[in-house]
C-alpha positions as CSV (number, residue, x, y, z in Angstrom):
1,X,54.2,80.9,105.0
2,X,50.9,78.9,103.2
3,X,49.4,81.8,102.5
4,X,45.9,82.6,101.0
5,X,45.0,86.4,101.2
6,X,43.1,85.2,104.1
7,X,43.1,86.6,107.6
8,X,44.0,83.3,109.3
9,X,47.2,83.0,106.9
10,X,48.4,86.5,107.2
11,X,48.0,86.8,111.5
12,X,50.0,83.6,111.7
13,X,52.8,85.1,109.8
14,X,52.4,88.1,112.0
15,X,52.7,85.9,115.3
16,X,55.4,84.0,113.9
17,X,57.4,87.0,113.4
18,X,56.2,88.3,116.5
19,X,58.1,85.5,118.0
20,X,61.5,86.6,116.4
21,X,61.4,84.0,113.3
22,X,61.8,85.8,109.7
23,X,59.1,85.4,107.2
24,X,60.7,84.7,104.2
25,X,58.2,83.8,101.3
26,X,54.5,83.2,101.0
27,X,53.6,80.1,99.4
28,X,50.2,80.2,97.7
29,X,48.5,77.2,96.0
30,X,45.8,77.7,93.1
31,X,43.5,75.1,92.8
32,X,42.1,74.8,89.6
33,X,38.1,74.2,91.2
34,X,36.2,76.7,93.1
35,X,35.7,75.0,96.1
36,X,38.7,72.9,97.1
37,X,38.6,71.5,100.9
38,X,42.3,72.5,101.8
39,X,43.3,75.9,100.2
40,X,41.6,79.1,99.7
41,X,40.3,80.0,96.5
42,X,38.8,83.5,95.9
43,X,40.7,86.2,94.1
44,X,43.5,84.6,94.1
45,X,45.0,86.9,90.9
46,X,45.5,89.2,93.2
47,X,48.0,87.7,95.5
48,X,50.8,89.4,93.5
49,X,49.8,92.6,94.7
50,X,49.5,91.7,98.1
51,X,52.8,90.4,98.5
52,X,54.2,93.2,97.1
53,X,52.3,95.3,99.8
54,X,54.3,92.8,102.2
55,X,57.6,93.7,101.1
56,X,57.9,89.6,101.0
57,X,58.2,87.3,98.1
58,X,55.8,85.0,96.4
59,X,55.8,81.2,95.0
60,X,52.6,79.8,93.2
61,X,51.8,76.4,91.8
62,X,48.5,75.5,90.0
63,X,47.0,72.7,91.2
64,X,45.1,69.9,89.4
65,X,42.7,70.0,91.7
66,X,41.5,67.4,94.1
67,X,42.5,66.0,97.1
68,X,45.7,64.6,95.3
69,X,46.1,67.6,92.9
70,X,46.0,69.5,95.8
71,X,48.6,67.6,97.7
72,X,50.8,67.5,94.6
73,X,50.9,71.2,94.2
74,X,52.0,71.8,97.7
75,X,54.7,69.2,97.8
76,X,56.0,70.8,94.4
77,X,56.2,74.1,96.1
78,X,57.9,73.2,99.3
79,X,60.6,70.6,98.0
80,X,63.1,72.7,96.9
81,X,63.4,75.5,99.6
82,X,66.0,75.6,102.2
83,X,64.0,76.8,105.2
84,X,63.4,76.3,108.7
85,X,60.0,75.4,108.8
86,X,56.4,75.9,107.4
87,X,54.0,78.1,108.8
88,X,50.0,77.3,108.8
89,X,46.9,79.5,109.5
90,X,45.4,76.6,110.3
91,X,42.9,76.8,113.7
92,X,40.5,73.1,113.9
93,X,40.6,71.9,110.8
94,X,42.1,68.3,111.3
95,X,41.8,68.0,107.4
96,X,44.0,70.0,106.9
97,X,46.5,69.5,109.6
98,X,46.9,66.1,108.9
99,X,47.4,66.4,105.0
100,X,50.1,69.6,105.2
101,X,52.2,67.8,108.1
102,X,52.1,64.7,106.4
103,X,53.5,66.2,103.0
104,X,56.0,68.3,105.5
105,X,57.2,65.7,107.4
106,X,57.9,63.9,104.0
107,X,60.3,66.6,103.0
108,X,61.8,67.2,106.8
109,X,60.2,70.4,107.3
110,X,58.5,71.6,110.9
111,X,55.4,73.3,110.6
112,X,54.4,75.9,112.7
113,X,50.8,76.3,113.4
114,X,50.2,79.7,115.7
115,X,46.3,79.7,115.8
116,X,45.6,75.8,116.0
117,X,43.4,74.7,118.6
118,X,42.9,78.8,119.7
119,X,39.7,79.7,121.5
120,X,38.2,81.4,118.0
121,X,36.4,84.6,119.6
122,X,39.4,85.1,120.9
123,X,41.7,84.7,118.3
124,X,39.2,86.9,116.2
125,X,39.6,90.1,118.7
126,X,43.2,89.6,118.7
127,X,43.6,89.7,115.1
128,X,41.3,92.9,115.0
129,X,43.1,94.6,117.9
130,X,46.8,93.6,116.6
131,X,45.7,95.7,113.4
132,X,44.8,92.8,110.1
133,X,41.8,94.8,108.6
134,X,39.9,92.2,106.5
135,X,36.7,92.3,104.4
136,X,34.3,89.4,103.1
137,X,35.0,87.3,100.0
138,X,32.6,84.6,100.6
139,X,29.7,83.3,102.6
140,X,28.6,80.0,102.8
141,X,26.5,79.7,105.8
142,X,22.8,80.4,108.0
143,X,22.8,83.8,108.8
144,X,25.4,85.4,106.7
145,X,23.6,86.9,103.4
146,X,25.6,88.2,100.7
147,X,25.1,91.7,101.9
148,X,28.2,90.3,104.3
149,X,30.2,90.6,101.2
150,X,32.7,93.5,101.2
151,X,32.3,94.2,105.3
152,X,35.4,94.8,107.3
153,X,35.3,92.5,110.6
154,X,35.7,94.7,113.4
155,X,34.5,94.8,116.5
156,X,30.9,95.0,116.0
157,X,31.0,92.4,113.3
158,X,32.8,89.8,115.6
159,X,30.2,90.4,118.3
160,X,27.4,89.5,115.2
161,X,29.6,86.7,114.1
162,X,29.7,85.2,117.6
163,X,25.4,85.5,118.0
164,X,25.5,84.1,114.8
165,X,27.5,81.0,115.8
166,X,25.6,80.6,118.8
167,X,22.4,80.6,117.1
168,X,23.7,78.5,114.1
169,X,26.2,76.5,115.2
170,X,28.5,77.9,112.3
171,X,32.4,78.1,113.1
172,X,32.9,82.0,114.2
173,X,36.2,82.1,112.4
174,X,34.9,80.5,109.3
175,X,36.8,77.4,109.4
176,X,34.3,74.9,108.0
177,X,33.8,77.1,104.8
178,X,31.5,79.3,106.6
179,X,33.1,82.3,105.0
180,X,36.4,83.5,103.3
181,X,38.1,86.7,103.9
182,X,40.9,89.1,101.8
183,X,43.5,91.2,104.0
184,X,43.7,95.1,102.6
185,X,46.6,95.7,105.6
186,X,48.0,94.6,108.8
187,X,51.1,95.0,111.0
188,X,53.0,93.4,108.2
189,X,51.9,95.1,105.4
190,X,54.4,98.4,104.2
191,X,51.7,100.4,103.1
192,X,47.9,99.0,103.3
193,X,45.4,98.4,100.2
194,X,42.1,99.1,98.5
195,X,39.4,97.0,96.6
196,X,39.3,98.9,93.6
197,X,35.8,97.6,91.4
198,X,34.0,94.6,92.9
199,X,31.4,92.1,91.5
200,X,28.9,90.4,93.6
201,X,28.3,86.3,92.4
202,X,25.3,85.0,93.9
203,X,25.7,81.1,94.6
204,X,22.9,78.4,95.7
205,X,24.9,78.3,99.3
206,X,25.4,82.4,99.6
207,X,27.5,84.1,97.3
208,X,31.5,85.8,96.5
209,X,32.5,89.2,96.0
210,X,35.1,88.9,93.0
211,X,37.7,91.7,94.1
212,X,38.9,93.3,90.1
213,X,41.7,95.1,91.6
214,X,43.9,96.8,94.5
215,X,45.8,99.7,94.3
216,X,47.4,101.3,97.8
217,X,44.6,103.0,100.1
């Protein structure tokens, strides 16, 4: 599983294994600059924790950063392991799509995409109702201030997310950048987590919620 620490990533390992397949490992890239286009990049330090909250195991390789740094990393990390397939959070970002099949189909892998091309209110409820409770990292958009930072989505805040797409034009699940997201549990997780001491960075375009730590909640 590409994973991030993000909602998308974590509900498509949930479908997948909804569907019978076995999660095995959760593959996480570290870019090397804040805001690379394919892979998520807030509070990545604390993915450790969170796969051991998963019960699942956890590859990382730092990236160069770039679009080629980026590309290099992932191939680097998928070459050597003997697995079915990949699976992607991925929903309508064709930037992405494009660049993780391509370095799959390189190495013979299938991907497994769950989400992609998913009506996005939808797939937002769904994650909600199926149980992944996740907060705010980032915003980067009209209409979500960084007093967004921190809130759980739930119900209520999908409803405001939708107005605010409507009204904006911003992509409800945050797929152009919009906004980044941490999981603290979900049907996966053994035993869920808390954000233990946060610090708010205000940026020109919004602003990120550096998470310090998580300890079991």
């Amino acid at each position: 599983m590409l994973f991030s620490g993000g909602k998308d990533s974590t509900y498509a390992a949930f479908l997948m294994h909804q569907l019978g397949h076995e999660v095995r490992t959760l593959v996480s890239i570290l870019p090397n600059e804040e805001d690379s286009w394919l892979f998520h990049t807030p509070n990545l330090h604390l993915l450790p924790q969170m796969a051991r909250a998963m019960g699942l195991d956890l590859l990382t390789v730092e990236s160069e950063g770039g679009e080629a740094g980026d590309m290099a990393a992932l191939r680097s990390a998928l070459k050597d392991m003997s697995v079915e397939g990949v699976v992607t959070g991925a929903i309508a970002s064709d930037y992405q799509w494009d660049r993780i099949n391509g370095v799959c189909e390189e190495l013979g892998m299938r991907v497994f995409s769950p989400l992609w091309r998913k009506d996005q209110e939808m797939l937002l409820r769904d994650m909600v109702q199926a149980g992944v409770r996740a907060i705010f990292v980032r915003v980067s958009a009209e209409g979500l201030a960084i007093s967004w930072l921190g809130r759980e989505i739930d119900p209520p805040v999908v409803g405001e997310l939708v107005s605010l797409s409507r009204r904006w034009g911003m992509n409800v699940s945050g797929e152009g950048g919009e906004y980044e997201t941490l999981v603290l549990d979900s049907p996966l997780h053994r035993h869920p987590l808390k954000a233990v001491g946060k610090e708010v960075v205000a940026r020109r375009d919004g602003g990120s919620l550096r998470v310090l730590a998580l300890e079991e909640g």
